[in-house]
Biopython code that builds the backbone (N, CA, C, O; Angstrom):
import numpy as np
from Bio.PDB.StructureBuilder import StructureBuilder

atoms = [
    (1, "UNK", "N", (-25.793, -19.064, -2.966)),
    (1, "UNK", "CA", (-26.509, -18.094, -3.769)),
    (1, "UNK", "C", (-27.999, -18.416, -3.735)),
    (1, "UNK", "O", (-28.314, -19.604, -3.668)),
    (2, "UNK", "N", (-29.183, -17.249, -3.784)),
    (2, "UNK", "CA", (-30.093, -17.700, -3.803)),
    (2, "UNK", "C", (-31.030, -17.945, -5.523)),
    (2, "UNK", "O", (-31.010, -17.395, -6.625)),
    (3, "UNK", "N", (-31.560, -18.771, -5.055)),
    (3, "UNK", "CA", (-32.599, -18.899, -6.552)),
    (3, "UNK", "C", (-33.556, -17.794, -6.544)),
    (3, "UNK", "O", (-33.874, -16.843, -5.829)),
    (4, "UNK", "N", (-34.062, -18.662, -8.311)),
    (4, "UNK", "CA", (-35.238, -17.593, -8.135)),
    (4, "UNK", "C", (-36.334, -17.417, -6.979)),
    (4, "UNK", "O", (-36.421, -16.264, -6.555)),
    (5, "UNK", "N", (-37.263, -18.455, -6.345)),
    (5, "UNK", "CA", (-37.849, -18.645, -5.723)),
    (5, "UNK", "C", (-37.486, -17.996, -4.340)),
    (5, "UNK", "O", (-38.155, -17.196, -3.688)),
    (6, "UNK", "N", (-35.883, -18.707, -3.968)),
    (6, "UNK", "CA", (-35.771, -17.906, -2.979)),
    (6, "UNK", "C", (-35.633, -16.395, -2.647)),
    (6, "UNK", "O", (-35.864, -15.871, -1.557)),
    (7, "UNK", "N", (-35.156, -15.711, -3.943)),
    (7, "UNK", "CA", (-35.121, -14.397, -3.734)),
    (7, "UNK", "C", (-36.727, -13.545, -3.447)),
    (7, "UNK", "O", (-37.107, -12.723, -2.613)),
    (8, "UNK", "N", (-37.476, -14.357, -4.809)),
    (8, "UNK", "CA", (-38.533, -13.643, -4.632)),
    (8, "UNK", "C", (-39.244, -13.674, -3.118)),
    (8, "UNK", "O", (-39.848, -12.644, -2.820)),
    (9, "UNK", "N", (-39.229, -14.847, -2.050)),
    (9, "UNK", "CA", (-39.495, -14.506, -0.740)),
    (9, "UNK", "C", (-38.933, -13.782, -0.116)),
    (9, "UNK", "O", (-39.420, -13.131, 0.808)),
    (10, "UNK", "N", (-37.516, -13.740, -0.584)),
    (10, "UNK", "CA", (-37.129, -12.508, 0.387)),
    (10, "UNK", "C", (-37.502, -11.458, 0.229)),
    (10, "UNK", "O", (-38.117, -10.848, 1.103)),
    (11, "UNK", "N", (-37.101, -10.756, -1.458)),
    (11, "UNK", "CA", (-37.849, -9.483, -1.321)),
    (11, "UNK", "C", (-39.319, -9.573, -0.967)),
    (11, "UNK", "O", (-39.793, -8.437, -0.941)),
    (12, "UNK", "N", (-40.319, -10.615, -0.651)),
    (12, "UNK", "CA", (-41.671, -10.213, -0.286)),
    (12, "UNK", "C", (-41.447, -10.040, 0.895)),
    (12, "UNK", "O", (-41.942, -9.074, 1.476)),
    (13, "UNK", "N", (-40.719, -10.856, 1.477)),
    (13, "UNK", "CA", (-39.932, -10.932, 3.513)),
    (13, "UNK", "C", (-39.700, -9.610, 3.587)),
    (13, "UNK", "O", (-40.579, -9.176, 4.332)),
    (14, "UNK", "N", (-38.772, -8.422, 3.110)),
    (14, "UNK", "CA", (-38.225, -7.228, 3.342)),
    (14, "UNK", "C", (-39.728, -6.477, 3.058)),
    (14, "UNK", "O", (-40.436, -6.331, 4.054)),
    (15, "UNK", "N", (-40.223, -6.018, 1.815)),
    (15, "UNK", "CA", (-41.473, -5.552, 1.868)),
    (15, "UNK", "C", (-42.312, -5.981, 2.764)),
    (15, "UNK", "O", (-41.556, -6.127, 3.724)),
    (16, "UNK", "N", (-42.967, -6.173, 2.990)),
    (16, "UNK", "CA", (-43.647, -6.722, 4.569)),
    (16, "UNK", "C", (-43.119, -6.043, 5.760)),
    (16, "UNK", "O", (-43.694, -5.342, 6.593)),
    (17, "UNK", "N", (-41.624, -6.489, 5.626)),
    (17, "UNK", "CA", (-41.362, -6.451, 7.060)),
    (17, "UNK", "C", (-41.225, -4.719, 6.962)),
    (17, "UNK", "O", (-41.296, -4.220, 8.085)),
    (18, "UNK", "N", (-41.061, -3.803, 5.957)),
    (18, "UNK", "CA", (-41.218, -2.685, 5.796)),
    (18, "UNK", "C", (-42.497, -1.960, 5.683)),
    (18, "UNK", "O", (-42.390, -0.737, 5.772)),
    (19, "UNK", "N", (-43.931, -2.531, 5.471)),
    (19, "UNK", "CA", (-45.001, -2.204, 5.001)),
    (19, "UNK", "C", (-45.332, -2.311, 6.732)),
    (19, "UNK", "O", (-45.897, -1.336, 7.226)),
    (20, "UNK", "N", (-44.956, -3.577, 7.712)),
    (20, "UNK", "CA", (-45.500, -3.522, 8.787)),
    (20, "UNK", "C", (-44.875, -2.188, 9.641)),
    (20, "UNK", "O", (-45.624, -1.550, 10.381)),
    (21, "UNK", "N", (-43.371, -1.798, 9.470)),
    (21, "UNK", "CA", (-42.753, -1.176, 10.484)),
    (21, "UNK", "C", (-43.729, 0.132, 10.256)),
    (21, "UNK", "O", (-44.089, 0.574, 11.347)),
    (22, "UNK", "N", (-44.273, 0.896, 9.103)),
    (22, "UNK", "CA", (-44.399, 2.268, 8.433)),
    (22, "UNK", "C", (-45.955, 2.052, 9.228)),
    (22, "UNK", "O", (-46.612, 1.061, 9.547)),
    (23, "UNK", "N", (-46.160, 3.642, 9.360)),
    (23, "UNK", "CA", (-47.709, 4.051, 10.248)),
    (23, "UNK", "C", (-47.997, 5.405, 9.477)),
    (23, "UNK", "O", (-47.244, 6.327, 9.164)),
    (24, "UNK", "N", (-49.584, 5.163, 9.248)),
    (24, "UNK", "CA", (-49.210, 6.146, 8.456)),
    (24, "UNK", "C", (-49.969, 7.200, 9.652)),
    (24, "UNK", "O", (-50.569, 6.690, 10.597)),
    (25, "UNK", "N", (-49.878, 8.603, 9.509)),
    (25, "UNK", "CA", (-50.107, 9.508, 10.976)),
    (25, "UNK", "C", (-51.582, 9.499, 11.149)),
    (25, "UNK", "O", (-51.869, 8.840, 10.149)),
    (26, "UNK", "N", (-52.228, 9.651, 11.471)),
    (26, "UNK", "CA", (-54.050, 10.098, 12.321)),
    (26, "UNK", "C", (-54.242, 10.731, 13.632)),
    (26, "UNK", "O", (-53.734, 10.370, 14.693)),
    (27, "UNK", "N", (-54.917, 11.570, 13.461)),
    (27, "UNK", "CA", (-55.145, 12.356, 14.175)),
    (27, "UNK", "C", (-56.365, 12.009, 15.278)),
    (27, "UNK", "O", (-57.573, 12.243, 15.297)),
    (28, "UNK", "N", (-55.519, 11.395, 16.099)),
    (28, "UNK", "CA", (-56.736, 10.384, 17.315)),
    (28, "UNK", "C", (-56.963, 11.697, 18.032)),
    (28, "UNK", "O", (-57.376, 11.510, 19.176)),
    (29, "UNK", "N", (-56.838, 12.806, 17.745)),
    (29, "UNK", "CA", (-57.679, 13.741, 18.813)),
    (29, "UNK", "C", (-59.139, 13.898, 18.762)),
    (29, "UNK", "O", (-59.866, 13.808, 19.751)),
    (30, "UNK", "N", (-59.673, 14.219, 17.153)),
    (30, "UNK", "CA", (-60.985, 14.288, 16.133)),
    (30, "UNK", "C", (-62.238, 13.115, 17.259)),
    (30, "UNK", "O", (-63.468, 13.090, 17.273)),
    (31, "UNK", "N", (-61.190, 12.282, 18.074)),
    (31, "UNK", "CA", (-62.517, 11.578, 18.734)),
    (31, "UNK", "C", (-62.410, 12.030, 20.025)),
    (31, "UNK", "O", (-63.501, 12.022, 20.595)),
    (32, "UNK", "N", (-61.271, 12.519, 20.861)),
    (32, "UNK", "CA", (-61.266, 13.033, 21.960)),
    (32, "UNK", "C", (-62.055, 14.273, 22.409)),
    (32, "UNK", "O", (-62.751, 14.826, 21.558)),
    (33, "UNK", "N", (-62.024, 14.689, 23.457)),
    (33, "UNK", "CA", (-62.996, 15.834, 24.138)),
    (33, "UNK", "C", (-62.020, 17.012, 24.369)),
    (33, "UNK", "O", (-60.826, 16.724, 24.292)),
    (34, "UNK", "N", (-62.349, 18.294, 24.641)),
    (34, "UNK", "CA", (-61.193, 19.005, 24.925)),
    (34, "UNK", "C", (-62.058, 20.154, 25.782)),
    (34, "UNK", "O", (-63.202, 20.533, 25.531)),
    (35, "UNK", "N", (-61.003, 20.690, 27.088)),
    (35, "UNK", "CA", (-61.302, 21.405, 27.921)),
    (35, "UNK", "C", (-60.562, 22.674, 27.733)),
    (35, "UNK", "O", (-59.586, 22.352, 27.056)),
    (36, "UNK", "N", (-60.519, 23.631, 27.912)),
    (36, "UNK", "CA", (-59.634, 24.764, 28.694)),
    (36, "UNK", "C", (-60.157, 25.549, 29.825)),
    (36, "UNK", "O", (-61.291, 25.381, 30.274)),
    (37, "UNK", "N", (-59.405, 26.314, 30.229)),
    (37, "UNK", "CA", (-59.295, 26.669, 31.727)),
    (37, "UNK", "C", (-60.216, 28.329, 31.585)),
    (37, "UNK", "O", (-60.213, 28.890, 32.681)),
    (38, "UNK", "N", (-60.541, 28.689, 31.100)),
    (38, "UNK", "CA", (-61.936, 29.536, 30.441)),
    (38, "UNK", "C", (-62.065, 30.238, 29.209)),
    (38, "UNK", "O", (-61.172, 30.687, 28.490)),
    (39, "UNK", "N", (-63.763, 30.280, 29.015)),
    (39, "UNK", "CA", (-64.051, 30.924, 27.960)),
    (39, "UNK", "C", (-64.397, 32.157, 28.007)),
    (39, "UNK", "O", (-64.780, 32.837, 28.958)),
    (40, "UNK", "N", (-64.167, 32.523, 26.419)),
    (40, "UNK", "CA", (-64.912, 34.205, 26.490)),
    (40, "UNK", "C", (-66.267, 34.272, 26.722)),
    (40, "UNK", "O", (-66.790, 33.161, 26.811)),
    (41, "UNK", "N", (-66.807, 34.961, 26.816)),
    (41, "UNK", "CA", (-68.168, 35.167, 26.636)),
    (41, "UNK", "C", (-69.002, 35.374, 25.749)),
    (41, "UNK", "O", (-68.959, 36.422, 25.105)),
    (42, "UNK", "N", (-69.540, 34.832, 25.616)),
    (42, "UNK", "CA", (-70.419, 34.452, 23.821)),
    (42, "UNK", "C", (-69.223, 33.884, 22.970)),
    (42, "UNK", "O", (-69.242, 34.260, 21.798)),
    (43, "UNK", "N", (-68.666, 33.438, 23.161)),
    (43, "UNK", "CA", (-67.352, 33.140, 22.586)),
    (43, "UNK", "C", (-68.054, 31.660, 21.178)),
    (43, "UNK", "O", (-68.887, 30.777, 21.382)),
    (44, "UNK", "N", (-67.606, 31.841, 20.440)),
    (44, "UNK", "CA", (-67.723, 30.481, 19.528)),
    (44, "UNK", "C", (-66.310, 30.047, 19.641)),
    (44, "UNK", "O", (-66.263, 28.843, 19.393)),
    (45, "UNK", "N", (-65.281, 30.472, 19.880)),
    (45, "UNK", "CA", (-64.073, 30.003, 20.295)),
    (45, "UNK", "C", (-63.700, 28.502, 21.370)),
    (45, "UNK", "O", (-62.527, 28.257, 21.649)),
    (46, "UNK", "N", (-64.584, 27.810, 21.767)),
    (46, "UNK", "CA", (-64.680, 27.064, 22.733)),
    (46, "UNK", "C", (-63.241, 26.061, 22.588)),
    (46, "UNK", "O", (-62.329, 26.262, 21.787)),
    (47, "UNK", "N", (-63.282, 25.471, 23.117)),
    (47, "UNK", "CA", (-62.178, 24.040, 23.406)),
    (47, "UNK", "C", (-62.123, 23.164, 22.454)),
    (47, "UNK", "O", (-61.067, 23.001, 21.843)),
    (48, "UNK", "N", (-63.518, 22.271, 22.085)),
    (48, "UNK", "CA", (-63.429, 21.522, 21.090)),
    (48, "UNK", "C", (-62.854, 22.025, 19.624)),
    (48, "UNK", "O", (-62.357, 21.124, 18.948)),
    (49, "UNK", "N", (-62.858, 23.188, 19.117)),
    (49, "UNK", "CA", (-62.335, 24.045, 18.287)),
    (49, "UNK", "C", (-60.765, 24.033, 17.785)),
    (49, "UNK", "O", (-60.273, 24.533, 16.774)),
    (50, "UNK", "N", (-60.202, 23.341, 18.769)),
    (50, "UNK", "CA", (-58.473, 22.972, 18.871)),
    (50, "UNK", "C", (-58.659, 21.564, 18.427)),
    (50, "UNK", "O", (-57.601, 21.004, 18.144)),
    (51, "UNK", "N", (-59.539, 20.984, 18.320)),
    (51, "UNK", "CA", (-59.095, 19.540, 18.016)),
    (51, "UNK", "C", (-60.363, 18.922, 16.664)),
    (51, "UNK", "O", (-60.573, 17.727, 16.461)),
    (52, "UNK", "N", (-61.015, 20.007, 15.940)),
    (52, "UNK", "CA", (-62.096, 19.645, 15.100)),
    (52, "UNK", "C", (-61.862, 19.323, 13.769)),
    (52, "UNK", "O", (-62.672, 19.137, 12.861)),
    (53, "UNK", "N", (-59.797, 19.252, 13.772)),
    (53, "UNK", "CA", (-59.138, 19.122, 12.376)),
    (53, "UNK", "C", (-59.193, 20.212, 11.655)),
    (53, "UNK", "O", (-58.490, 19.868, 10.705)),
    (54, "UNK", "N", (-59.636, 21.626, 11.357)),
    (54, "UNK", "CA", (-59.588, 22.422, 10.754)),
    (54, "UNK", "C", (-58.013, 23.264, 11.034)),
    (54, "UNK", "O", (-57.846, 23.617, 12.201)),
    (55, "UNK", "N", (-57.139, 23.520, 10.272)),
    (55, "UNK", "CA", (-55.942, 23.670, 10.551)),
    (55, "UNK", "C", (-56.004, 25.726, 10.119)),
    (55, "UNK", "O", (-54.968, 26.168, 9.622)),
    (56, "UNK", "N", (-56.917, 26.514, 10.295)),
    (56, "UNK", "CA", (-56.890, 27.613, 9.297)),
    (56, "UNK", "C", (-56.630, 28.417, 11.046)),
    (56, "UNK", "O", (-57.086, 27.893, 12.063)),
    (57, "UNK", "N", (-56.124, 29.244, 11.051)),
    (57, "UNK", "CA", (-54.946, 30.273, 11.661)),
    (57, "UNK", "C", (-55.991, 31.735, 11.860)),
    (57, "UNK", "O", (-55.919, 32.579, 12.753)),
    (58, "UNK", "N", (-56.672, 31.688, 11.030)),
    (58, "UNK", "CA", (-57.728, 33.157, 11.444)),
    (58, "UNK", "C", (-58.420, 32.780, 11.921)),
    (58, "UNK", "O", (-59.030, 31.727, 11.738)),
    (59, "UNK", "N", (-58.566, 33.927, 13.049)),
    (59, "UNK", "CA", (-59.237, 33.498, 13.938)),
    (59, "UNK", "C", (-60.512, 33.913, 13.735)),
    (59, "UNK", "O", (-61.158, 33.659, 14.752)),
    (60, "UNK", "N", (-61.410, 34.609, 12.621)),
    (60, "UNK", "CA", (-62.319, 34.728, 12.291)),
    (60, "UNK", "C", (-63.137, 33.536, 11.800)),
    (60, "UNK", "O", (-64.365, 33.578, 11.733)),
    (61, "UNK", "N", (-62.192, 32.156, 11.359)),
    (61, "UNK", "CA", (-62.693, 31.063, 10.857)),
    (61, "UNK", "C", (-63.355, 30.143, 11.902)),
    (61, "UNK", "O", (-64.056, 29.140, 11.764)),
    (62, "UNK", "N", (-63.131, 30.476, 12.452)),
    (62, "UNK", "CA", (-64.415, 29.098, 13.863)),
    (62, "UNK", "C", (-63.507, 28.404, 14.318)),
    (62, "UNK", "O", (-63.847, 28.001, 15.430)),
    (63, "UNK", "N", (-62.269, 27.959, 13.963)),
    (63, "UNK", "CA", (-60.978, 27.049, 13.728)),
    (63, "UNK", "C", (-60.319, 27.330, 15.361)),
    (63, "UNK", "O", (-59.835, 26.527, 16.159)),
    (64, "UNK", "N", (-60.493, 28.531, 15.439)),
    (64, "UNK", "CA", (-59.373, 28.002, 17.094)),
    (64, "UNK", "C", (-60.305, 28.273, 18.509)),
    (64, "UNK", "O", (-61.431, 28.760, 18.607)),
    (65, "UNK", "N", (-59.449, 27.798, 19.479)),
    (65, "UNK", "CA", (-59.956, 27.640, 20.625)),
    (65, "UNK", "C", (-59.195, 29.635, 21.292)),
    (65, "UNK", "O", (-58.159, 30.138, 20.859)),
    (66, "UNK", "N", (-59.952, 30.159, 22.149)),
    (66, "UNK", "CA", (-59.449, 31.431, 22.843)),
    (66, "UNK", "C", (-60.225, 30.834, 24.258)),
    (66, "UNK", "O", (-61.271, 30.223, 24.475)),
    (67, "UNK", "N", (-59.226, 31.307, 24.993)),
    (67, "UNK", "CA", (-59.396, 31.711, 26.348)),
    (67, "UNK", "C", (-59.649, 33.161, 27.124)),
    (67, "UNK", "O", (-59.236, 34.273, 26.795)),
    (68, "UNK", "N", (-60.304, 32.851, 28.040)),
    (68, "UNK", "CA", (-60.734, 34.733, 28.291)),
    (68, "UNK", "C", (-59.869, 35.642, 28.468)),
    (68, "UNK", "O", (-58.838, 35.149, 28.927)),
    (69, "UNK", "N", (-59.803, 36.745, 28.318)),
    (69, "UNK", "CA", (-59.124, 37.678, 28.604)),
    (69, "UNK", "C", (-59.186, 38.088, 29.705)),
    (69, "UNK", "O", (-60.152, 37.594, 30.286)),
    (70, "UNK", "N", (-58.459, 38.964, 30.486)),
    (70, "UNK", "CA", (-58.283, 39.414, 31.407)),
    (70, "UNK", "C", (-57.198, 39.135, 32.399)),
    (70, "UNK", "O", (-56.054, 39.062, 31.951)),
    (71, "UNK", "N", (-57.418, 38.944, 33.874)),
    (71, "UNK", "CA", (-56.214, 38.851, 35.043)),
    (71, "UNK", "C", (-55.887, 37.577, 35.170)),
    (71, "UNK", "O", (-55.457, 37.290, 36.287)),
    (72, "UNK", "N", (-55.958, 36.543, 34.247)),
    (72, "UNK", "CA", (-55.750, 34.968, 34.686)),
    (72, "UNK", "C", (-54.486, 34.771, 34.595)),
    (72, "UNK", "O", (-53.920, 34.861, 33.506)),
    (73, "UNK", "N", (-53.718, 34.414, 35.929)),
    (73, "UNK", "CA", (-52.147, 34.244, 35.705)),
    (73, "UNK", "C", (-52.067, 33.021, 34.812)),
    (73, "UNK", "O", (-51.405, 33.322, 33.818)),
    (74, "UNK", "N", (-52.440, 31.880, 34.774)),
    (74, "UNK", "CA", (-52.788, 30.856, 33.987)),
    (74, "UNK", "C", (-53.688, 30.223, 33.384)),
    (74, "UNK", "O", (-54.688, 29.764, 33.938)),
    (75, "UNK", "N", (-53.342, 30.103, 31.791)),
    (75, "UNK", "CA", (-54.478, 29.369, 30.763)),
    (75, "UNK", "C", (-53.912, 27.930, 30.412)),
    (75, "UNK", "O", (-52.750, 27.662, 30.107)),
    (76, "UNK", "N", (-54.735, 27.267, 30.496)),
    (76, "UNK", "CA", (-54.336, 26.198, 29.724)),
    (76, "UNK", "C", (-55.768, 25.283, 29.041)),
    (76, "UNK", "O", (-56.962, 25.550, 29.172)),
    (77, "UNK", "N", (-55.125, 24.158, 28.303)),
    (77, "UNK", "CA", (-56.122, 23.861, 27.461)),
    (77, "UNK", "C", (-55.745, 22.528, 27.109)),
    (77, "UNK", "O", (-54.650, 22.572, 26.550)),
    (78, "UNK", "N", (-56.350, 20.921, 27.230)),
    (78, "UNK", "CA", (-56.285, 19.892, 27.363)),
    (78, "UNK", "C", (-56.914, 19.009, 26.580)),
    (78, "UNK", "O", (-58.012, 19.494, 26.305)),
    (79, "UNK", "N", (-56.761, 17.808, 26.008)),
    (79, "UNK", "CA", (-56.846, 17.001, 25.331)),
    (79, "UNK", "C", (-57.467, 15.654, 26.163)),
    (79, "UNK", "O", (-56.751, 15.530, 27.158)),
    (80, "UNK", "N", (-58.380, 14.726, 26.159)),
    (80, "UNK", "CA", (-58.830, 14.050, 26.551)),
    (80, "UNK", "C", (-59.042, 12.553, 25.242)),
    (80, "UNK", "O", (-60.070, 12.330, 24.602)),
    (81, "UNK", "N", (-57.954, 11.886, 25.186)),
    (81, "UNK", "CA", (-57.970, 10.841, 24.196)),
    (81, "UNK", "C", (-59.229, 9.637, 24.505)),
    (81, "UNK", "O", (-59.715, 8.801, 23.743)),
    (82, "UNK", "N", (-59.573, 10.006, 26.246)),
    (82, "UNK", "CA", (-60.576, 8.472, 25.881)),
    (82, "UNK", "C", (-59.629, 7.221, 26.402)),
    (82, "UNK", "O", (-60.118, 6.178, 26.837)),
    (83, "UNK", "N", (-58.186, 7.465, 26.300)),
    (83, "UNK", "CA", (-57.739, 5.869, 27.078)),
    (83, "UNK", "C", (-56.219, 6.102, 26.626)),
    (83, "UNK", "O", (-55.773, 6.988, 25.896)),
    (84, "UNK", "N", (-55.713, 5.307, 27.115)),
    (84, "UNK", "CA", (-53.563, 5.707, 26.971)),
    (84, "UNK", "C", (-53.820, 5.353, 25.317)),
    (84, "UNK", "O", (-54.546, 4.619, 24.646)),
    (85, "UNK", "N", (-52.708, 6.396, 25.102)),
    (85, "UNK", "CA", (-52.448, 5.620, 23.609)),
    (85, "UNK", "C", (-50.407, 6.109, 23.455)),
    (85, "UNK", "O", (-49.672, 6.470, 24.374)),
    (86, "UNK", "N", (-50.268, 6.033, 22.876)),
    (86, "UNK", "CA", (-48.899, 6.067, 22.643)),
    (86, "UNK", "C", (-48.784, 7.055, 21.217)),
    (86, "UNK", "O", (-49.149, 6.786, 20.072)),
    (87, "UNK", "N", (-47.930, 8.683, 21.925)),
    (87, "UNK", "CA", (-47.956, 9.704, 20.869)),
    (87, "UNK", "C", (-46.732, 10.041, 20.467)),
    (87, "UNK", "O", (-45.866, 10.307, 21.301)),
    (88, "UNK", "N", (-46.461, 10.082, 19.005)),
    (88, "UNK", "CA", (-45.423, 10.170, 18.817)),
    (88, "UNK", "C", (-45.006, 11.946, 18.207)),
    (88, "UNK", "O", (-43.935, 12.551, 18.145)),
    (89, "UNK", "N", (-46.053, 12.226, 17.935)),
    (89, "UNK", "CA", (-46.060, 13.554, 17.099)),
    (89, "UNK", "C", (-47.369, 14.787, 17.509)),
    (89, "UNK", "O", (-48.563, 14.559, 17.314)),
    (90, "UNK", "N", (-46.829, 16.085, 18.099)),
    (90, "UNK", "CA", (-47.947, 16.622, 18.302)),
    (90, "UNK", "C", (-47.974, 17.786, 17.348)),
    (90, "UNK", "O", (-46.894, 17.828, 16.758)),
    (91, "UNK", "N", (-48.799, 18.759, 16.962)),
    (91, "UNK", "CA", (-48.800, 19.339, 16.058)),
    (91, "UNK", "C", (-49.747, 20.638, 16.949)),
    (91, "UNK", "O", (-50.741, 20.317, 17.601)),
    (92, "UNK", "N", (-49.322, 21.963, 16.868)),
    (92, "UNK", "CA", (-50.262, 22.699, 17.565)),
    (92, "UNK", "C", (-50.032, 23.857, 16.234)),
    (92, "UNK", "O", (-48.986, 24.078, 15.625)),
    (93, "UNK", "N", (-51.273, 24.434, 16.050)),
    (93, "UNK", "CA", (-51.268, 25.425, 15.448)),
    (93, "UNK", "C", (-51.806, 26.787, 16.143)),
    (93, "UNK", "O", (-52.977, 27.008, 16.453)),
    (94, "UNK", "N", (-50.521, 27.793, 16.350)),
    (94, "UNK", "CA", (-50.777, 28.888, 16.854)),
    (94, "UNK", "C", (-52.092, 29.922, 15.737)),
    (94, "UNK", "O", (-52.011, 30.088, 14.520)),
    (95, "UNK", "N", (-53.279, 30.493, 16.750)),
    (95, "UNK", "CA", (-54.284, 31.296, 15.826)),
    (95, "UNK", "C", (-53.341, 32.381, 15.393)),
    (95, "UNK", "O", (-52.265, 32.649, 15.927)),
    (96, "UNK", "N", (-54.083, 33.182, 13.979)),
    (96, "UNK", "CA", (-53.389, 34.350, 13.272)),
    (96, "UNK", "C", (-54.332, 35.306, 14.060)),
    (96, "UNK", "O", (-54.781, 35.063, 15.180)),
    (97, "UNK", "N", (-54.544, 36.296, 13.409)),
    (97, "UNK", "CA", (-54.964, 37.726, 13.975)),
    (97, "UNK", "C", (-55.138, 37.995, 14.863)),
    (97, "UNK", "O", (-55.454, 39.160, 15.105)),
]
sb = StructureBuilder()
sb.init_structure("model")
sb.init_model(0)
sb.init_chain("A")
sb.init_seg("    ")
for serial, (resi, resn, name, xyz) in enumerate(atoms, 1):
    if name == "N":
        sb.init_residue(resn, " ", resi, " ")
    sb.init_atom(name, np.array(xyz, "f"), 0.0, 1.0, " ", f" {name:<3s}", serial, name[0])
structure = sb.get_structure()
């Protein structure tokens, strides 16, 4: 059986070893660069716009990234972290209007 002493290390042993496993989330994009494959014209919509942390869905708010319109069989739009990192969670928010 354990004593007092010994219990109390353990539960500090389990806390710990629980305080180390837990991460809490951040958003390592806010330092990365971001490209897409084109812009509108006069557009304030640009690339960096997808990754500036503002999470708001209208697209009147400055908040998302657009690509041009027209005949482009393909758009895409990229993330540049700066160096490997290891991702566990991505989060994309589709624009409203």
């Amino acid at each position: 059986m354990y004593t007092g002493i010994r219990l109390e290390c353990l539960v500090l042993l389990i806390v710990l070893m629980f305080l180390a496993s837990s991460r809490s989330e951040v958003n390592i994009a806010l330092t990365g660069s971001a490209a897409q494959s084109t812009d509108r014209e006069l557009s304030r919509w640009k690339a960096p716009q997808g990754i500036d942390g503002c999470t708001n869905q209208n697209i009147g708010s400055g908040c998302c990234a657009h690509t041009k319109d027209g005949r482009y069989k393909e758009a895409w739009w990229r993330v540049d972290l700066g160096q490997t990192m290891t991702i566990q969670n991505i989060t994309i928010y589709y624009r409203g209007g």
